[in-house]
Residue, then its C-alpha position, 0 to 999 in steps of 0.5 A: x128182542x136181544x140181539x142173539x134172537x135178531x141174529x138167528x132170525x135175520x140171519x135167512x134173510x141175508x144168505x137169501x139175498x146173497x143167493x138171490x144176487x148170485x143167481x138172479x143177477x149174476x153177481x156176488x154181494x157183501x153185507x156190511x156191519x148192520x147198524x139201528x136205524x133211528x129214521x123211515x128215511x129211505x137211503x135210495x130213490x127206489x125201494x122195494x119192501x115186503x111186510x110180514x106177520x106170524x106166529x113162533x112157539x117159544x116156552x110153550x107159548x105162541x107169539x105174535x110178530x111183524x116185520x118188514x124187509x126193503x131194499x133201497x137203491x139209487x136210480x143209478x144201481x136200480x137200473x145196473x141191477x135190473x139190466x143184469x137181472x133181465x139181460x138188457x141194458x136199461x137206461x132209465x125207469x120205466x114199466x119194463x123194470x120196476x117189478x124188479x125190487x119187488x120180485x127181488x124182495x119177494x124171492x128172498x122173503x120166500x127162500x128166508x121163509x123156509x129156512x124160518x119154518x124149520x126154526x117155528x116161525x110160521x110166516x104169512x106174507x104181504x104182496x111187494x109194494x115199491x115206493x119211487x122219489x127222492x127223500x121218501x119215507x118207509x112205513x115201517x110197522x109200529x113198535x119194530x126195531x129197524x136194522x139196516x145193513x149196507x150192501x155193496x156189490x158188482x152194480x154198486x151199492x144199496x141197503x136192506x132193511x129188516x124190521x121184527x117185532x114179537x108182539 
């Protein structure tokens, strides 16, 4: 995939996780320079992720794609994140919270999935998934290209992974 191609297809992603943020959290976020990421190291000891597939018409043709979005975060964020979301301080990881990544992935791979539909990607979903524990790995669909974005904001700091693939 070229870079111009990358762009326009993440570029839904981001504006969704701002909106996200900005209505479900109440805070602002900035994206950072994104960068290829050459590990399935997660940069957190939470993650949330969403896998995706479909199809877009290109040259008259339908191609195939996968992907993935994840979000990571450190306990610490994690927990600012989900007290802000649910409008109660949480001091530590228990069952109360630990859908928040997930409905957090699940919103913005809905919201981008529209924006995406006007462009001919049709996009069918998985269920979100998180993973928690220090040093944990991300599977990431085979043959993907990874780029991973730094995100700071009010709670603190995280990273959101977009992976794509036209097959």
């Amino acid at each position: 995939m070229n870079i111009e191609s990358y762009v326009k297809f993440s570029r839904p992603f981001i504006d969704a996780l701002k909106e996200t943020f900005k209505v479900m959290v109440s805070t602002d976020i900035t994206p950072h320079s994104p960068r290829l990421k050459s590990d399935s190291k997660a940069r957190g000891e939470i993650t949330a992720m969403i896998g995706m597939n479909g199809v877009i018409e290109k040259n008259g043709q339908q191609l195939k794609f996968n992907g993935l979005i994840a979000l990571s975060f450190s306990k610490e964020v994690y927990l600012k994140i989900a007290s802000a979301m649910m409008m109660q301080e949480f001091t530590d990881y228990h069952e109360d919270m630990e859908d928040t990544g997930a409905e957090i992935a699940n919103i913005v791979m809905g919201n981008a999935k529209k924006v995406l539909a006007e462009q001919g990607y049709k996009i069918g979903m998985s269920t979100p998934t998180r993973i928690k524990g220090k040093d944990h790995e991300i599977k990431y669909p085979s043959n993907t290209v990874v780029v991973e974005t730094s995100i700071s904001s009010d709670h603190g700091e995280f990273t959101f992974d977009i992976c794509y693939q036209e097959a």
